[in-house]
PDB file of N, H, CA, C and O in Angstrom:
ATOM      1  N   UNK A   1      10.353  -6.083  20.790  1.00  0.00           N
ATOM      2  CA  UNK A   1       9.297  -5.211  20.320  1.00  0.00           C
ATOM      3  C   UNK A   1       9.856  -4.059  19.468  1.00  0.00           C
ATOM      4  O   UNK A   1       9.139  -3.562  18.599  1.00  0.00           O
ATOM      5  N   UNK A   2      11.173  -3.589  19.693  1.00  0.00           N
ATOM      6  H   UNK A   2      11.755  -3.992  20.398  1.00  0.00           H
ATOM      7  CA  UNK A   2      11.848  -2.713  18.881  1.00  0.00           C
ATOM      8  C   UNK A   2      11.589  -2.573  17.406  1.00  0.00           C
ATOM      9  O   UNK A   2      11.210  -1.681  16.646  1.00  0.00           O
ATOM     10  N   UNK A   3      12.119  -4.402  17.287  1.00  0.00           N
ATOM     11  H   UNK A   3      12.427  -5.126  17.904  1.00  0.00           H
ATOM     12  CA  UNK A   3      12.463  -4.295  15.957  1.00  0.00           C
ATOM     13  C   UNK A   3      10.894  -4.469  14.669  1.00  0.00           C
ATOM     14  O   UNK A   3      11.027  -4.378  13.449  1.00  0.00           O
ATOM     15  N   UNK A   4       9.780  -4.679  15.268  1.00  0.00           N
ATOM     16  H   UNK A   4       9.671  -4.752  16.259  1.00  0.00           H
ATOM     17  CA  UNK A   4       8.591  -4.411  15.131  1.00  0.00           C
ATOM     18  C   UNK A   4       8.595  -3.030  14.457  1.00  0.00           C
ATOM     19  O   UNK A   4       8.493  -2.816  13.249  1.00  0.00           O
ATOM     20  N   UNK A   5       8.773  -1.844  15.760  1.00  0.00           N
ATOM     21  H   UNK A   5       8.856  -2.018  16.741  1.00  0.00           H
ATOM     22  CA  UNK A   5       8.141  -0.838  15.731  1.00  0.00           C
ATOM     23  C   UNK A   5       9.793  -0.354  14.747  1.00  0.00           C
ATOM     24  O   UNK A   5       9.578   0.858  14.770  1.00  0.00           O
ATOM     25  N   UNK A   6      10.566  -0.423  14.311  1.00  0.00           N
ATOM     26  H   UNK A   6      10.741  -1.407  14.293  1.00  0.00           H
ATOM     27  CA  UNK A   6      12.106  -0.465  13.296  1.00  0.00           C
ATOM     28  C   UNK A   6      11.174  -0.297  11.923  1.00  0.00           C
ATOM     29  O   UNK A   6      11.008   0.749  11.297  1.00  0.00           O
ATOM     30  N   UNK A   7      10.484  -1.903  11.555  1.00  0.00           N
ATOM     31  H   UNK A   7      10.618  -2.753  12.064  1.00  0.00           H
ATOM     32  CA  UNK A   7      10.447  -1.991  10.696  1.00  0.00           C
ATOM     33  C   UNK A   7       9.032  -1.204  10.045  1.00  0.00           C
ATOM     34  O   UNK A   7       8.869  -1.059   8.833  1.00  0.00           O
ATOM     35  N   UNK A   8       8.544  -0.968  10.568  1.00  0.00           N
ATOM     36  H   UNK A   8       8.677  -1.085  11.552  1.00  0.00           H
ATOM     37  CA  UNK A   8       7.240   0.012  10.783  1.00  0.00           C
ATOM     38  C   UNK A   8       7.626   1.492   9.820  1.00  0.00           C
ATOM     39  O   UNK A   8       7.252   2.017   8.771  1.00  0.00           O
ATOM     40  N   UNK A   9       8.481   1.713  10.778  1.00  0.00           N
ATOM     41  H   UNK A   9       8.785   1.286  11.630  1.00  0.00           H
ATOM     42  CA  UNK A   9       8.731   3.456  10.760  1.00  0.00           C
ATOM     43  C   UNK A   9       9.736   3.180   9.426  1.00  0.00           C
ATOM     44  O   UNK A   9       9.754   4.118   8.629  1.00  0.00           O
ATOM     45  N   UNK A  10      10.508   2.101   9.112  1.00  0.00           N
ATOM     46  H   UNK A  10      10.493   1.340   9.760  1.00  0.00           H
ATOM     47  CA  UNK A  10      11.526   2.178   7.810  1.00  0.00           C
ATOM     48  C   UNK A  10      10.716   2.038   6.535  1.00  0.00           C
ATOM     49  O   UNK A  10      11.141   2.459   5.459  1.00  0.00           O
ATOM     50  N   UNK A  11       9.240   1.286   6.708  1.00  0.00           N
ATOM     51  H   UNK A  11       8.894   0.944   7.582  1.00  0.00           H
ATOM     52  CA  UNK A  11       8.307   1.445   5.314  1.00  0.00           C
ATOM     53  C   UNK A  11       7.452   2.472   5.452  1.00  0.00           C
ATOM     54  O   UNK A  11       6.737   2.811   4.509  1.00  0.00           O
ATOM     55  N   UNK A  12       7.424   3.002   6.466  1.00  0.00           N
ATOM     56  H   UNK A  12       8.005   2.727   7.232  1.00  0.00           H
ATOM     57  CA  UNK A  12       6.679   4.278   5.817  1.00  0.00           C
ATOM     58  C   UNK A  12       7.211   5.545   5.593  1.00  0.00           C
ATOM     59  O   UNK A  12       6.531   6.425   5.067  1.00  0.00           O
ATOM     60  N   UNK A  13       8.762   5.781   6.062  1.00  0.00           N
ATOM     61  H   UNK A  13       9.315   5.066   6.489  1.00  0.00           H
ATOM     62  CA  UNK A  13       9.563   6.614   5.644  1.00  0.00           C
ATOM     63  C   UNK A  13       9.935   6.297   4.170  1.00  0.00           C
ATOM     64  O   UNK A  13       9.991   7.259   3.403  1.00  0.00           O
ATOM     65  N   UNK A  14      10.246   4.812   3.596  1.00  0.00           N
ATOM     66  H   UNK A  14      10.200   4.031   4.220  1.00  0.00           H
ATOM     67  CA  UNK A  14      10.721   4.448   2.522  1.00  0.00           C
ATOM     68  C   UNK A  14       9.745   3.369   2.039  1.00  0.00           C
ATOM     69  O   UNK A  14      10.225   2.244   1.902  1.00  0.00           O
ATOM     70  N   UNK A  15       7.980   3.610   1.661  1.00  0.00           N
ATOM     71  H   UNK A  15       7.591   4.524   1.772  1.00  0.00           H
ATOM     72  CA  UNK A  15       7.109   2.621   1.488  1.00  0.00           C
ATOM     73  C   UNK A  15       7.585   2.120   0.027  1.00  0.00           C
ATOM     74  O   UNK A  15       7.930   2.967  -0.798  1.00  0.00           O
ATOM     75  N   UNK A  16       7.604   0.751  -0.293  1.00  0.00           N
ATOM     76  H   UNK A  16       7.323   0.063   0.376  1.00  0.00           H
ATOM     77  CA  UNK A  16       7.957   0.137  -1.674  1.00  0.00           C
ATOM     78  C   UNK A  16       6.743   0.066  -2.090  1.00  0.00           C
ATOM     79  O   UNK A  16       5.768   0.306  -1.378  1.00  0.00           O
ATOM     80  N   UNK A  17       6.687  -0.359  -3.591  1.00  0.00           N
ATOM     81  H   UNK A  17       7.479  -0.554  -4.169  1.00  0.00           H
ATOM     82  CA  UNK A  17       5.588  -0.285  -4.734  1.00  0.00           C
ATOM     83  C   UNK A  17       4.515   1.135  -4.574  1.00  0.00           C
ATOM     84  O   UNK A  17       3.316   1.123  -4.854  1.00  0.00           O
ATOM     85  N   UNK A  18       5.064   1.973  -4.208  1.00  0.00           N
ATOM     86  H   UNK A  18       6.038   1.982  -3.981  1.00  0.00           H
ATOM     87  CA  UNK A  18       4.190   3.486  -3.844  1.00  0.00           C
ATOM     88  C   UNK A  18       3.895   4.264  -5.272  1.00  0.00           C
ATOM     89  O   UNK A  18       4.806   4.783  -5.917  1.00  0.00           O
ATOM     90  N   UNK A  19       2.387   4.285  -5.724  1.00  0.00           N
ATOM     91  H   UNK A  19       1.647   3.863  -5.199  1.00  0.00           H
ATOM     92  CA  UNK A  19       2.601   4.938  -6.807  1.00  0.00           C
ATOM     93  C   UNK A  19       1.117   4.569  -7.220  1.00  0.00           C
ATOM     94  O   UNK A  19       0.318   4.306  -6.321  1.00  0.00           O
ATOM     95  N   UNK A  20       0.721   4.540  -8.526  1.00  0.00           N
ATOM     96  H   UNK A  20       1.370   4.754  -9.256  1.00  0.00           H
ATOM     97  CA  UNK A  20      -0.537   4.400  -9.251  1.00  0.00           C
ATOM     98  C   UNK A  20       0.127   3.624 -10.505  1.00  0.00           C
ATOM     99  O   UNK A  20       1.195   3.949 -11.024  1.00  0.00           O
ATOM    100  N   UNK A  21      -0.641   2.606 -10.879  1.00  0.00           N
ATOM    101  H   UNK A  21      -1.509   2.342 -10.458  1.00  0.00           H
ATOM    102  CA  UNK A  21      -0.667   2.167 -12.439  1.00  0.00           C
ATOM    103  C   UNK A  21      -1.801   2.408 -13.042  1.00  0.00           C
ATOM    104  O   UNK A  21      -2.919   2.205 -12.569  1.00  0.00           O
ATOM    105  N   UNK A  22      -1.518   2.886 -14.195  1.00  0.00           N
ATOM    106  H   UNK A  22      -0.610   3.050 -14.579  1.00  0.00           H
ATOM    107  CA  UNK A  22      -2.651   3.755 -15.082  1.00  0.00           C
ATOM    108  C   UNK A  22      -3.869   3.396 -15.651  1.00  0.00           C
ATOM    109  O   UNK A  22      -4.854   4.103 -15.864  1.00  0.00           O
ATOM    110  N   UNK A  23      -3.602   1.674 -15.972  1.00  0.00           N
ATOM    111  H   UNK A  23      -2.802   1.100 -15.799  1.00  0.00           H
ATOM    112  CA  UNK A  23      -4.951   0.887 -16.262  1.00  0.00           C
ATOM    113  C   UNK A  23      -5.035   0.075 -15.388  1.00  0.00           C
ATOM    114  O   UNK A  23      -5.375  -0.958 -15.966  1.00  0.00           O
ATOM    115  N   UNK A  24      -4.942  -0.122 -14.356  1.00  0.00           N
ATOM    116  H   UNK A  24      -4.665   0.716 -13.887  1.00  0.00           H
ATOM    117  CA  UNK A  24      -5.159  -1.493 -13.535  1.00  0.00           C
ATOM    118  C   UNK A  24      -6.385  -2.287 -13.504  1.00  0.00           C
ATOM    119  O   UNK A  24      -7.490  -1.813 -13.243  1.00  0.00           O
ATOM    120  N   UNK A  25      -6.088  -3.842 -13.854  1.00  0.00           N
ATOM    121  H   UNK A  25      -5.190  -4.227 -14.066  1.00  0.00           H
ATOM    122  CA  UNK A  25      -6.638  -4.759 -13.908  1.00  0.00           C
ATOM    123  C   UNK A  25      -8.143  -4.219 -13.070  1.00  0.00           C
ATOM    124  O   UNK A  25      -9.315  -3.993 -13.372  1.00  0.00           O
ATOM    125  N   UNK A  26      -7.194  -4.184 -11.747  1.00  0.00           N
ATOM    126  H   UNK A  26      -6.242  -4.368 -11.501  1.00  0.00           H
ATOM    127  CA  UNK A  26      -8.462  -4.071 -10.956  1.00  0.00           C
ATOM    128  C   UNK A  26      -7.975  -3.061  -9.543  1.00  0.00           C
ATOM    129  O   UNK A  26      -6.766  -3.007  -9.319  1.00  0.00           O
ATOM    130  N   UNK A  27      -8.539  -2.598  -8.996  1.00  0.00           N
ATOM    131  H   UNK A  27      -9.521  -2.642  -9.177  1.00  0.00           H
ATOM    132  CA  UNK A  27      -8.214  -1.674  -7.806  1.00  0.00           C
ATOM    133  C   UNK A  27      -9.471  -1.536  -6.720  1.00  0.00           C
ATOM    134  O   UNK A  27     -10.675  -1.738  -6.882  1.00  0.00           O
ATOM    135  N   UNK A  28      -8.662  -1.081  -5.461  1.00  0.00           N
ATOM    136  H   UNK A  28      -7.684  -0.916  -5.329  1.00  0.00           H
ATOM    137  CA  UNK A  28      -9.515  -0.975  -4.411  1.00  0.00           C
ATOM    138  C   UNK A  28      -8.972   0.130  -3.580  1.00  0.00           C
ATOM    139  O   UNK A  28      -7.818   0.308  -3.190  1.00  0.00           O
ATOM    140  N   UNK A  29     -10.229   0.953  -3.357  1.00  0.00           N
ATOM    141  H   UNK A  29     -11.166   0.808  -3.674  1.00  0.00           H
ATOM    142  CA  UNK A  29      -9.849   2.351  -2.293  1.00  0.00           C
ATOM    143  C   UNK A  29     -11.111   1.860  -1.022  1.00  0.00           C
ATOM    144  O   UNK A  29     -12.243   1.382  -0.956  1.00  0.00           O
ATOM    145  N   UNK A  30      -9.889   2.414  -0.054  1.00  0.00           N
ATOM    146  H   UNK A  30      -8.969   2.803  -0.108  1.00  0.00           H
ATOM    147  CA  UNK A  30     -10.688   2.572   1.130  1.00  0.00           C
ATOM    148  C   UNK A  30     -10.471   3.595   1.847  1.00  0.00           C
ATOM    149  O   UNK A  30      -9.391   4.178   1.749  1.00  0.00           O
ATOM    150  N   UNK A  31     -11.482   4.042   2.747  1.00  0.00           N
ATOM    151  H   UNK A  31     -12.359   3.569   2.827  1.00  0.00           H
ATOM    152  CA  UNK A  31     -10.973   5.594   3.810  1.00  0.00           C
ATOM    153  C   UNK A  31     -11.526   4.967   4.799  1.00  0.00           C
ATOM    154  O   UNK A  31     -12.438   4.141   4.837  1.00  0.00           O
ATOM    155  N   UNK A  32     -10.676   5.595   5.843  1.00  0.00           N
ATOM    156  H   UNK A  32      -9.935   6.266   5.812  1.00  0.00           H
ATOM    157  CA  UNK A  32     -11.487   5.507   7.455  1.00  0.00           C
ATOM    158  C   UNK A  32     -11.868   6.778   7.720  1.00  0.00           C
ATOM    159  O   UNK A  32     -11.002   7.645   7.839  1.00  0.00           O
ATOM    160  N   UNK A  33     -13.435   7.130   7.874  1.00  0.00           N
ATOM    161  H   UNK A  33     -14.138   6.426   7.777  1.00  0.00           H
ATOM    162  CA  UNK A  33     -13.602   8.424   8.288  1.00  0.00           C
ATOM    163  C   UNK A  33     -13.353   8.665   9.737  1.00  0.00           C
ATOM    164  O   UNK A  33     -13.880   9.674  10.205  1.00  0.00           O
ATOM    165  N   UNK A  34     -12.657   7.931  10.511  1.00  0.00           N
ATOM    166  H   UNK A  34     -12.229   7.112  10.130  1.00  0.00           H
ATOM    167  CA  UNK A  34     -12.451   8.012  12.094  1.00  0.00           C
ATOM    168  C   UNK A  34     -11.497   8.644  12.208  1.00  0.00           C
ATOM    169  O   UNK A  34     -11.423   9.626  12.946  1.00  0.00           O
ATOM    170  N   UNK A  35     -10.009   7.939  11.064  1.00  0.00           N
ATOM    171  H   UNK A  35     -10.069   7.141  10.464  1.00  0.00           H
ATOM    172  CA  UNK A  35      -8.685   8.644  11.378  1.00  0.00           C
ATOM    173  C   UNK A  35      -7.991   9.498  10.175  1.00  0.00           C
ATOM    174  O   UNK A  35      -7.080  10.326  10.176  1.00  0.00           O
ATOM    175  N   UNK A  36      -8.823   8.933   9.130  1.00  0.00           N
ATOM    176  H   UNK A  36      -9.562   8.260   9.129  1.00  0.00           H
ATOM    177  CA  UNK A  36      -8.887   9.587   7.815  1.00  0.00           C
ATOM    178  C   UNK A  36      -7.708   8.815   6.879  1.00  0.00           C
ATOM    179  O   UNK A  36      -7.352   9.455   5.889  1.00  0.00           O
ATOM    180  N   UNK A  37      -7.173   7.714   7.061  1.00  0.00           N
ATOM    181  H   UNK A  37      -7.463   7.194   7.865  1.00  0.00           H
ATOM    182  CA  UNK A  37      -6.356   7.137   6.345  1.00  0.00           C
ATOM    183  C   UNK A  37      -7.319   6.624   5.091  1.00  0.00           C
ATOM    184  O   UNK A  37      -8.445   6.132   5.171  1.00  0.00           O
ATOM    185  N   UNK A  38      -6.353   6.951   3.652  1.00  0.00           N
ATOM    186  H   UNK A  38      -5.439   7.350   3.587  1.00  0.00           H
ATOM    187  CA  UNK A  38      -7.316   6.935   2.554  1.00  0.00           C
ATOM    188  C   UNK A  38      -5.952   6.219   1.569  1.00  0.00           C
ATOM    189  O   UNK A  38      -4.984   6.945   1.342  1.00  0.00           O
ATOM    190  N   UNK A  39      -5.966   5.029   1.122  1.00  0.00           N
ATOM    191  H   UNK A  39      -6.752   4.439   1.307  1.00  0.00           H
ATOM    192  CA  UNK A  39      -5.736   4.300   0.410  1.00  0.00           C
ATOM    193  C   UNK A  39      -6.065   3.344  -0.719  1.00  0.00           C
ATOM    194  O   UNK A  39      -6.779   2.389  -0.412  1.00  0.00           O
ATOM    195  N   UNK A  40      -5.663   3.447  -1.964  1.00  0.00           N
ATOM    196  H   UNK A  40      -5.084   4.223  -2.213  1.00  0.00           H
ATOM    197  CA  UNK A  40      -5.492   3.055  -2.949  1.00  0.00           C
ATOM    198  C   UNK A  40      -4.905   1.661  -3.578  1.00  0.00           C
ATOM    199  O   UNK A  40      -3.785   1.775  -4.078  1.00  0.00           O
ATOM    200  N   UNK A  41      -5.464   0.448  -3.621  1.00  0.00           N
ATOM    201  H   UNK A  41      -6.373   0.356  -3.216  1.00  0.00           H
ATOM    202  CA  UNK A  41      -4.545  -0.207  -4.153  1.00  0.00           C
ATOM    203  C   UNK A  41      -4.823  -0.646  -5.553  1.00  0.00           C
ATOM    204  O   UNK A  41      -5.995  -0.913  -5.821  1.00  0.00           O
ATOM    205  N   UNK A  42      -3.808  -0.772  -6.595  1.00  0.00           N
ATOM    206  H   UNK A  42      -2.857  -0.555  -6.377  1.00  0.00           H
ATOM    207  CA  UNK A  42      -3.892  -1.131  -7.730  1.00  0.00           C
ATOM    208  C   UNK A  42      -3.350  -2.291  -8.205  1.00  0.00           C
ATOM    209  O   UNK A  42      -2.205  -2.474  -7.791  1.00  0.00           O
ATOM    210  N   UNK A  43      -3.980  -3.548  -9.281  1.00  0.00           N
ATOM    211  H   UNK A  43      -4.909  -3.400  -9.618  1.00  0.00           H
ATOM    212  CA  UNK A  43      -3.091  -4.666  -9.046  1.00  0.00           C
ATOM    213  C   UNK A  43      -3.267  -5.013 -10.737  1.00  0.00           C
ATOM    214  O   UNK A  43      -4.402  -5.060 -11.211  1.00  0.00           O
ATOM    215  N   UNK A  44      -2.357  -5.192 -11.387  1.00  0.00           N
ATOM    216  H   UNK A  44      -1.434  -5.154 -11.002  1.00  0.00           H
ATOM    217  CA  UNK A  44      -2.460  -6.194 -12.530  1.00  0.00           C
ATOM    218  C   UNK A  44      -2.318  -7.532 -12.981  1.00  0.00           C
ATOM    219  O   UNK A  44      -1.267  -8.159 -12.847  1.00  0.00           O
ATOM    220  N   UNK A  45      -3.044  -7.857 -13.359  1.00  0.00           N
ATOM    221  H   UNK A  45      -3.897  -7.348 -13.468  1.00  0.00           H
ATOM    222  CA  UNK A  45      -2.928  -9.638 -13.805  1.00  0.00           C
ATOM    223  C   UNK A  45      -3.128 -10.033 -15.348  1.00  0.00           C
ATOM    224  O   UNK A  45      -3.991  -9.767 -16.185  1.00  0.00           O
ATOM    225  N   UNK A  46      -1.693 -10.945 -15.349  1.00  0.00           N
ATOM    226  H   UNK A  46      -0.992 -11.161 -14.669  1.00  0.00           H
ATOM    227  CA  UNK A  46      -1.329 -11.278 -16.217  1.00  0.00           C
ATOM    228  C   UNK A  46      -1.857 -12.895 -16.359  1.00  0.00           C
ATOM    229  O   UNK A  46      -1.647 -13.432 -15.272  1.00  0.00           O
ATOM    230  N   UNK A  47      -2.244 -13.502 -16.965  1.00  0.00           N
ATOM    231  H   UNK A  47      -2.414 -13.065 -17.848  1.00  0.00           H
ATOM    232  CA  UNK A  47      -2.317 -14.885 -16.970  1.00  0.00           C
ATOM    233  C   UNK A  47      -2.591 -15.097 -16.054  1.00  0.00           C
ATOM    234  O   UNK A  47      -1.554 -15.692 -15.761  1.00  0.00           O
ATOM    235  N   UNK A  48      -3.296 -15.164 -14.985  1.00  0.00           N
ATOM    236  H   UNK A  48      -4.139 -14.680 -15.223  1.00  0.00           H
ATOM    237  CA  UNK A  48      -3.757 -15.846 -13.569  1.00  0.00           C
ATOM    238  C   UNK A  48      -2.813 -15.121 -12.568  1.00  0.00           C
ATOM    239  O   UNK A  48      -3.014 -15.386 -11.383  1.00  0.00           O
ATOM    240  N   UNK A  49      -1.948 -14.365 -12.822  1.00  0.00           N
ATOM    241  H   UNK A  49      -1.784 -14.150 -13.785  1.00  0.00           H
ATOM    242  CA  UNK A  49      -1.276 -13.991 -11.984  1.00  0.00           C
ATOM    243  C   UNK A  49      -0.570 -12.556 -11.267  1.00  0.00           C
ATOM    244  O   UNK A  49       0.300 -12.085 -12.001  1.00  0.00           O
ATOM    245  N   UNK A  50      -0.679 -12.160 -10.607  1.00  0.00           N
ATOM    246  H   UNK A  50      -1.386 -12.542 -10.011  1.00  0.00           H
ATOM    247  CA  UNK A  50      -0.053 -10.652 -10.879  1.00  0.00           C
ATOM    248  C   UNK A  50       0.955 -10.099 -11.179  1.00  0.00           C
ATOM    249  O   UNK A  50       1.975 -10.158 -10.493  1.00  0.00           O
ATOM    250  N   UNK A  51       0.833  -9.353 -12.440  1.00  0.00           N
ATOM    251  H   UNK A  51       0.004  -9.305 -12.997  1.00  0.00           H
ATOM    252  CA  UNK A  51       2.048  -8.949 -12.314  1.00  0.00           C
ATOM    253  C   UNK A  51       2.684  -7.246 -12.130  1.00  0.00           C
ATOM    254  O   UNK A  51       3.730  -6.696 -12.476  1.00  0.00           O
ATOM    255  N   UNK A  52       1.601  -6.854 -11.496  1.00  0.00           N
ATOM    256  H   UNK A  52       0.751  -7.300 -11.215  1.00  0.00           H
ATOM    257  CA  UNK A  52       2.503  -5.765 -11.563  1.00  0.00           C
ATOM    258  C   UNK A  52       0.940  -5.094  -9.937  1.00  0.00           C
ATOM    259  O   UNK A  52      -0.271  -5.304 -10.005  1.00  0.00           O
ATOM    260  N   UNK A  53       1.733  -4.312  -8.720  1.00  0.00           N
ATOM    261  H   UNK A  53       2.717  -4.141  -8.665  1.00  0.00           H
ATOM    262  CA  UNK A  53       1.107  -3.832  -7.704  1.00  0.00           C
ATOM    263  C   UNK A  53       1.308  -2.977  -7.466  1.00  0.00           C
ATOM    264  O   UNK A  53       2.527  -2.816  -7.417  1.00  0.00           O
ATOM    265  N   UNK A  54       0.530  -1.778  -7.136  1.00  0.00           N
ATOM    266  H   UNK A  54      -0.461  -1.909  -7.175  1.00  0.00           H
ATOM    267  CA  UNK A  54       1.094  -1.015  -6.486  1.00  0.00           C
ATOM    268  C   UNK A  54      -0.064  -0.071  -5.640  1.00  0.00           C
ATOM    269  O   UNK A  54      -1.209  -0.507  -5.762  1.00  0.00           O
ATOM    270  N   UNK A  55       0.074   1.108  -4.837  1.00  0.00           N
ATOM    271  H   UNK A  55       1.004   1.461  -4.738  1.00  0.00           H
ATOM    272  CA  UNK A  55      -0.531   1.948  -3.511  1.00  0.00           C
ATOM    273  C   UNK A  55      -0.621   2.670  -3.379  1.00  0.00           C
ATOM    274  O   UNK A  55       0.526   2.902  -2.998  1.00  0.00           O
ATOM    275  N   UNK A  56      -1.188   3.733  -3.310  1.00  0.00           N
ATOM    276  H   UNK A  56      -2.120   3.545  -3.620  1.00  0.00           H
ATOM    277  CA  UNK A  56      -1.346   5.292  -3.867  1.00  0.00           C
ATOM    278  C   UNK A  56      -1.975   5.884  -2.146  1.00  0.00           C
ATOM    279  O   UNK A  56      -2.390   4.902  -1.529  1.00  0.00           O
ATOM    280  N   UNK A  57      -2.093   7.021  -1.430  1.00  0.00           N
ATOM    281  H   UNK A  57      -1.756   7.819  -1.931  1.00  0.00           H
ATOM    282  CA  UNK A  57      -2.719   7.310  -0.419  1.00  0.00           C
ATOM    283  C   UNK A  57      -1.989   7.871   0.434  1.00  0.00           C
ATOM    284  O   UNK A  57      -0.763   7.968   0.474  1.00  0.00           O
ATOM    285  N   UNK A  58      -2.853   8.280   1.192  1.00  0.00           N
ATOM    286  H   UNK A  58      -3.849   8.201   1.159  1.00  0.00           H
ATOM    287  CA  UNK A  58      -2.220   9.116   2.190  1.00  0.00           C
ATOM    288  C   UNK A  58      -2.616   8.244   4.422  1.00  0.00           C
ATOM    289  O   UNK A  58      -3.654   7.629   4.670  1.00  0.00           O
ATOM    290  N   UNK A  59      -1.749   8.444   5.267  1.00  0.00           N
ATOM    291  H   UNK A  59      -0.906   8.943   5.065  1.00  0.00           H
ATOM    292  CA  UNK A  59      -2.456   7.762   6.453  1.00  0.00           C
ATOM    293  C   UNK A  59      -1.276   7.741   7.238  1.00  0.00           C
ATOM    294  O   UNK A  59      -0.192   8.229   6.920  1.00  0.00           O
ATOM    295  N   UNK A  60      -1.625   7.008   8.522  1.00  0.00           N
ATOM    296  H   UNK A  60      -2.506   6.611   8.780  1.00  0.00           H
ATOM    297  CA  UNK A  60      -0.633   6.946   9.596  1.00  0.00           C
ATOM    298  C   UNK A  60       0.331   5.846   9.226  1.00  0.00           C
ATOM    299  O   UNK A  60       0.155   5.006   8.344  1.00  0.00           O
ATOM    300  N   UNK A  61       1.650   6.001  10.235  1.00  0.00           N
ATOM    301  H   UNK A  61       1.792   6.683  10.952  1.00  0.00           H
ATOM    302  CA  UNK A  61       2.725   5.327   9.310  1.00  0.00           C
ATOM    303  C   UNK A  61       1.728   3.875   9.443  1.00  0.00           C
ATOM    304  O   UNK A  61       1.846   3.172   8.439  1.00  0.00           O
ATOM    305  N   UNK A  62       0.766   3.301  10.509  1.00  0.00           N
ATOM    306  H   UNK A  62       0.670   3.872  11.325  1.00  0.00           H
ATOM    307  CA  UNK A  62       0.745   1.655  10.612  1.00  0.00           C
ATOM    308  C   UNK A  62       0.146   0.963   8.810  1.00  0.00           C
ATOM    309  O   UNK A  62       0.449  -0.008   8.116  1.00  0.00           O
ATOM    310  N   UNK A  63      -0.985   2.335   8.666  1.00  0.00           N
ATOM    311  H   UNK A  63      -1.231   3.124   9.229  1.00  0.00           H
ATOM    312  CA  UNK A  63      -1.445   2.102   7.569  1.00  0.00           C
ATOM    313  C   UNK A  63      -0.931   1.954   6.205  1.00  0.00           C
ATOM    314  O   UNK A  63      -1.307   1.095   5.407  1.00  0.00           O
ATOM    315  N   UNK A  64       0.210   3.112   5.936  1.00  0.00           N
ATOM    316  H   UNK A  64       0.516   3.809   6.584  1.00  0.00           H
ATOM    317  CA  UNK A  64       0.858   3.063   5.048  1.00  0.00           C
ATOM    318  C   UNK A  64       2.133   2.376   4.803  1.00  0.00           C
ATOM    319  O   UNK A  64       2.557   2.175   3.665  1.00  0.00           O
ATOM    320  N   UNK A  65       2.901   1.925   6.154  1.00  0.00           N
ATOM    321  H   UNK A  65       2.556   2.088   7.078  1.00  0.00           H
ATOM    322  CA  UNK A  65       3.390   0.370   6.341  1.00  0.00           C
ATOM    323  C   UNK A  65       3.182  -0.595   5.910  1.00  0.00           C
ATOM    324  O   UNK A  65       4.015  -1.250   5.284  1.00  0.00           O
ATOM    325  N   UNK A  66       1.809  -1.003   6.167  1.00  0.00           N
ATOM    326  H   UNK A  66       1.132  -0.471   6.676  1.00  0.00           H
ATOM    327  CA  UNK A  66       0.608  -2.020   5.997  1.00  0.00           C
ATOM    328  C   UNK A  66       0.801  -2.473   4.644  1.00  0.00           C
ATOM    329  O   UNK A  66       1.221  -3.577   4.296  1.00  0.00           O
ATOM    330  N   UNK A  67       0.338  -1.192   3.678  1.00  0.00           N
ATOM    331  H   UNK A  67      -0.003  -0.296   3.960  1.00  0.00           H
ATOM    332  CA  UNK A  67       0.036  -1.140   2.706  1.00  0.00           C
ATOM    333  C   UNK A  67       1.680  -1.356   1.635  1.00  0.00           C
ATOM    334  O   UNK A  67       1.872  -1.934   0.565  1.00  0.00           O
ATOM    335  N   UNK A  68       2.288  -0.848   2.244  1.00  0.00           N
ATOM    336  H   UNK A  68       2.132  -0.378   3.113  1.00  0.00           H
ATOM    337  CA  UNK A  68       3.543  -0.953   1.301  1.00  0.00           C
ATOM    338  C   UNK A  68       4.160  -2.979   1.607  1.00  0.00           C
ATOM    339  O   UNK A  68       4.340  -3.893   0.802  1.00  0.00           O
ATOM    340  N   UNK A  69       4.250  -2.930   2.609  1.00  0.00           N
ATOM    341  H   UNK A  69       4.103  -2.188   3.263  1.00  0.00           H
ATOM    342  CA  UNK A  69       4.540  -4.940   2.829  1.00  0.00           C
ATOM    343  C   UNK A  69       3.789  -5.993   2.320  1.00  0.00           C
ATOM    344  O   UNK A  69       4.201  -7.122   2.056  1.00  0.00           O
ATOM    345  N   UNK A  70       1.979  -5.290   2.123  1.00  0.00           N
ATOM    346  H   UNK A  70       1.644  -4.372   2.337  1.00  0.00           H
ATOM    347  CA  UNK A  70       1.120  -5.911   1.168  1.00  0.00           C
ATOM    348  C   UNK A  70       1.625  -6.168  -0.243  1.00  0.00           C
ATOM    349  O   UNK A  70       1.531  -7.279  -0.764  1.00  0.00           O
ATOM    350  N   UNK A  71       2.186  -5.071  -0.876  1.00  0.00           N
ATOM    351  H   UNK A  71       2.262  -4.168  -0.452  1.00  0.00           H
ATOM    352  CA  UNK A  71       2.359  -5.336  -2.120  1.00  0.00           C
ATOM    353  C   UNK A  71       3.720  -5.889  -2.238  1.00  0.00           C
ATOM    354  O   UNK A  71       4.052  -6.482  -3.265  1.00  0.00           O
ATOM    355  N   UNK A  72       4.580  -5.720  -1.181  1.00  0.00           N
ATOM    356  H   UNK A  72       4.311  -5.239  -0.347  1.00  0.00           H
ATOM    357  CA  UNK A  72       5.535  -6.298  -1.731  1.00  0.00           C
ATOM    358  C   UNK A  72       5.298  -8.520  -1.900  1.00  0.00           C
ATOM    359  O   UNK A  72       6.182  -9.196  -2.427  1.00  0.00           O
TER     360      UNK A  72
END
């Protein structure tokens, strides 16, 4: 169970693809008004495919974990 709760706390200290792209294809925000985690995702597609992701927001590490392993 350690290495669970390891890899948890290492993406949200160091979340990958963290950031905004400026025109994105397409994007999706969500908030929880319960715990207040408020996230951003942005995705581009190239030819059927994506090429470029990324996650903008603020939340608890599970959320912003979540969100950073999504895009990778």
């Amino acid at each position: 169970m350690n290495i669970y709760a390891e890899e948890i706390i290492a993406q949200y200290e160091h979340p990958h693809n963290k950031g905004k792209i400026s025109n994105p294809t397409t994007s999706f925000h969500e908030y929880n008004p319960t715990c207040g985690d408020d996230i951003t995702i942005y995705i581009n597609v190239k030819d059927g495919k994506v090429s470029d992701v990324k996650f903008d927001g603020s939340g608890c590490a599970i959320s912003v974990a979540s969100a950073s392993m999504l895009t990778d």
